[in-house]
C-alpha positions as CSV (number, residue, x, y, z in Angstrom):
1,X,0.1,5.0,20.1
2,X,0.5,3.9,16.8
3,X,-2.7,5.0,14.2
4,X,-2.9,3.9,10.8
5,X,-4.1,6.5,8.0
6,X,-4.2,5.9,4.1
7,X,-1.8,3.3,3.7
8,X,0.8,4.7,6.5
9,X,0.9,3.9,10.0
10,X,1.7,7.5,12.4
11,X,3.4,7.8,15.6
12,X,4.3,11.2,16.5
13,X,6.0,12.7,13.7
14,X,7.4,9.6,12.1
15,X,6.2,7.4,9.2
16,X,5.6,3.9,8.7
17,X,5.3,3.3,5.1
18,X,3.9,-0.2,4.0
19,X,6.2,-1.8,1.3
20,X,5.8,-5.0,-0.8
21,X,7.4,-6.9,1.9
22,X,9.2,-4.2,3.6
23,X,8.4,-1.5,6.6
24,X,9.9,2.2,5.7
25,X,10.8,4.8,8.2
26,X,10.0,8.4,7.6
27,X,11.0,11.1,9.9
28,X,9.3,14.1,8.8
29,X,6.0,16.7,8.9
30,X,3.0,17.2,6.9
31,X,3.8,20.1,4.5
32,X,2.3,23.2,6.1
33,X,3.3,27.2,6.4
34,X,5.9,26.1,8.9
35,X,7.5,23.6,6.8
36,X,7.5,25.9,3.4
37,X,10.0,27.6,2.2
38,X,11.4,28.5,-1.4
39,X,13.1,24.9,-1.8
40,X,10.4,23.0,-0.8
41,X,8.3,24.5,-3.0
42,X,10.3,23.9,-5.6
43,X,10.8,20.3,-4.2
44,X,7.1,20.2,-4.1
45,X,7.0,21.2,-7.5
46,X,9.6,18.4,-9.3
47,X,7.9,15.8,-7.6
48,X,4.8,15.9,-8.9
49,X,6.5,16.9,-12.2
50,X,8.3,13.4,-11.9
51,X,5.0,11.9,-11.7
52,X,3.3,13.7,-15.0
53,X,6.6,12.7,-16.7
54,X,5.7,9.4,-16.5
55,X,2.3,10.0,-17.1
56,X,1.2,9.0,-13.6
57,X,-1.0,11.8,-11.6
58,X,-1.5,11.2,-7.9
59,X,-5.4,11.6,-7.5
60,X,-5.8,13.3,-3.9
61,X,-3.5,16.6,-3.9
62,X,-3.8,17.6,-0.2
63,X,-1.2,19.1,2.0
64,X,-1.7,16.0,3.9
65,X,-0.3,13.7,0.9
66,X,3.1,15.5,1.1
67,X,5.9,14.7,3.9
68,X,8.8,16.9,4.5
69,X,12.0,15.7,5.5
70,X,14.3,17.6,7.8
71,X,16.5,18.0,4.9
72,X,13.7,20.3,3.1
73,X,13.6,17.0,0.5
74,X,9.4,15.7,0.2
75,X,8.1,12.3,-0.3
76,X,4.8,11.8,-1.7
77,X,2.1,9.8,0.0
78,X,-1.1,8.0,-0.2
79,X,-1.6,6.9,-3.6
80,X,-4.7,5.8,-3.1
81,X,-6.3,7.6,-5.9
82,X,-3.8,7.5,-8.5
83,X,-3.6,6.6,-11.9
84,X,-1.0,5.1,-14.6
85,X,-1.5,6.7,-18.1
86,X,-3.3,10.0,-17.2
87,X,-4.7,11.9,-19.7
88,X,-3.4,15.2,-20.3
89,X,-6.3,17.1,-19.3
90,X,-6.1,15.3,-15.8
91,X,-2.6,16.3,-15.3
92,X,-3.4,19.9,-15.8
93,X,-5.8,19.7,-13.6
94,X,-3.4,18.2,-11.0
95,X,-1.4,21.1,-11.7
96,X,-3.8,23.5,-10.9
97,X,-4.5,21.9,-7.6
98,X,-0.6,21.9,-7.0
99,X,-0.3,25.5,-7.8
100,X,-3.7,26.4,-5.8
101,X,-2.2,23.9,-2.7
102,X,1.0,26.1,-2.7
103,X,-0.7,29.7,-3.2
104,X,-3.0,28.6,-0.1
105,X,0.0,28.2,1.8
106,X,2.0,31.1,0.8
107,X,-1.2,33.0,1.4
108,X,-1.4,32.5,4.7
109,X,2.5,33.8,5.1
110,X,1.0,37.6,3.6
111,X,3.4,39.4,3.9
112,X,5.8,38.0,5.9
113,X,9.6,38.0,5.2
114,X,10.0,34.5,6.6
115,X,9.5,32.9,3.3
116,X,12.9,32.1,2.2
């Protein structure tokens, strides 16, 4: 069955990502404790840093919003609520929602060893 959700279309684990006049294919997973590690954290991390580069800040910073591949790389999604030309007090409040997104995650590891 094929579902369509902010902008993407879902079946199973894959993506279908609407282009100008082009279909995408993404094979990965929602980020979530299973899919974290060190490197996609800091992949995580430099993506959204791309982003406030550019001033651009994504809007909706869920764990939802953020594929990862199966090699550990992430793709943003669901721009939905984004905006061009941020100002800067926007983007560090995106970045407090990044870091709290991550800590959320991690927090749910406690203590285990398995983060790597």
């Amino acid at each position: 069955m094929l579902t369509f959700a902010g902008g993407l279309f879902w079946r199973k684990s894959r993506c279908f990502g609407l282009g100008w006049n082009h279909l995408i294919l993404l094979q990965g997973s929602h980020l979530s404790i299973t899919s974290l590690n060190r490197k996609v954290e800091a992949n995580v991390l430099a993506a959204f840093a791309a982003l406030h580069k550019l001033n651009v800040i994504h809007g909706d910073v869920r764990r939802e919003n953020v594929l990862v591949l199966e090699d550990h790389s992430v793709r943003l999604i669901n721009f939905e609520n984004g905006s061009i030309a941020a100002e800067e007090d926007k983007i560090r409040w995106e970045d407090e929602e990044i870091q709290h997104m991550l800590s959320e995650l991690k927090g749910r590891w406690g203590a285990s060893s398995e983060y790597d």
